[in-house]
C-alpha positions in Angstrom: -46.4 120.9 118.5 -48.6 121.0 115.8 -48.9 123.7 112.7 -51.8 125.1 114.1 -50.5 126.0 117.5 -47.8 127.7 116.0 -49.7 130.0 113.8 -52.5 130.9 116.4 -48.8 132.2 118.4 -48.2 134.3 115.7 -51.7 135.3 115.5 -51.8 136.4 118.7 -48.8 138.1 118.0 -49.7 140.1 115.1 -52.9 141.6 117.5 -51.0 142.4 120.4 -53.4 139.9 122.6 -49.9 138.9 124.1 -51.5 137.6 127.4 -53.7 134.9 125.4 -50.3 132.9 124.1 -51.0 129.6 124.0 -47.9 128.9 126.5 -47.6 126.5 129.6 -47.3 127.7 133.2 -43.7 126.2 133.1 -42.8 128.1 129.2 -39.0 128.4 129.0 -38.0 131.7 126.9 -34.3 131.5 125.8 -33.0 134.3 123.9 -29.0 136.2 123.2 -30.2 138.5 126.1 -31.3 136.5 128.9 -33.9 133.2 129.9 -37.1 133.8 131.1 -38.8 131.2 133.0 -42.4 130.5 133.3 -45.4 132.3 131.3 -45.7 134.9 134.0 -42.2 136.6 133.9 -42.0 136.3 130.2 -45.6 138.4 129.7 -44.0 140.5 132.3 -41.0 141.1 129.9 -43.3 141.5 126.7 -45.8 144.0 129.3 -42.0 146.3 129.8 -40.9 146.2 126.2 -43.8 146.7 123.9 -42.7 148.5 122.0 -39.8 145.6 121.1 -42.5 143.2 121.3 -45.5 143.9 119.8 -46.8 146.1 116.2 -45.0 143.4 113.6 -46.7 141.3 111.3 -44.6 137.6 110.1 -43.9 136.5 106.9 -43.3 132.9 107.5 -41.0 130.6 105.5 -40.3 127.2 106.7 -41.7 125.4 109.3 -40.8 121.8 110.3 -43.0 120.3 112.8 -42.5 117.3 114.8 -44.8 115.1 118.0 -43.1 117.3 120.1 -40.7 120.0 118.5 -41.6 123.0 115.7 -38.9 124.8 113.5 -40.4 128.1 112.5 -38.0 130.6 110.0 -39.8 134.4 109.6 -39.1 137.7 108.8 -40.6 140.0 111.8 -41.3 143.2 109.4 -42.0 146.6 112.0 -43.1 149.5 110.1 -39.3 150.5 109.7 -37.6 147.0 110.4 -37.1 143.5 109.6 -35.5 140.7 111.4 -34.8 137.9 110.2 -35.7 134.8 113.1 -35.4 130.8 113.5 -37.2 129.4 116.2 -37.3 126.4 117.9 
């Protein structure tokens, strides 16, 4: 995956234009809650929870990118919020 996949994600992110993720048909969303599969049930869990979801901007930290793996660490800052994420 390269760098610049990753940041236009989190582009995307940052201006709410969740339906324009650069994700496959077959996208696999695991999370502590639940796994989503395929990019139309996990827009349809973004589309529920927007509020979760969408208005933060990233601050990111490390990234590690591989042929076919990315490592991203970021603070997710809301207006009264922070969480501290690793992705892979």
């Amino acid at each position: 995956m390269s760098k610049q996949l990753v940041h236009k994600c989190f582009k995307v992110w940052e201006t709410g234009d969740f339906l324009d993720l650069p994700i496959t048909d077959d996208f696999k969303h695991t999370s502590p809650y639940e796994v989503r599969q395929g990019k139309v049930t996990y827009t349809e869990l973004v589309e529920g929870k927007k509020d979760t979801f969408l208005g933060h901007r990233f601050e990111l930290y490390d990234e590690l990118h591989g042929d076919q793996k990315t490592c991203v660490r970021y603070t997710a800052i809301q207006v009264e919020s922070c969480l501290e994420v690793t992705e892979w």
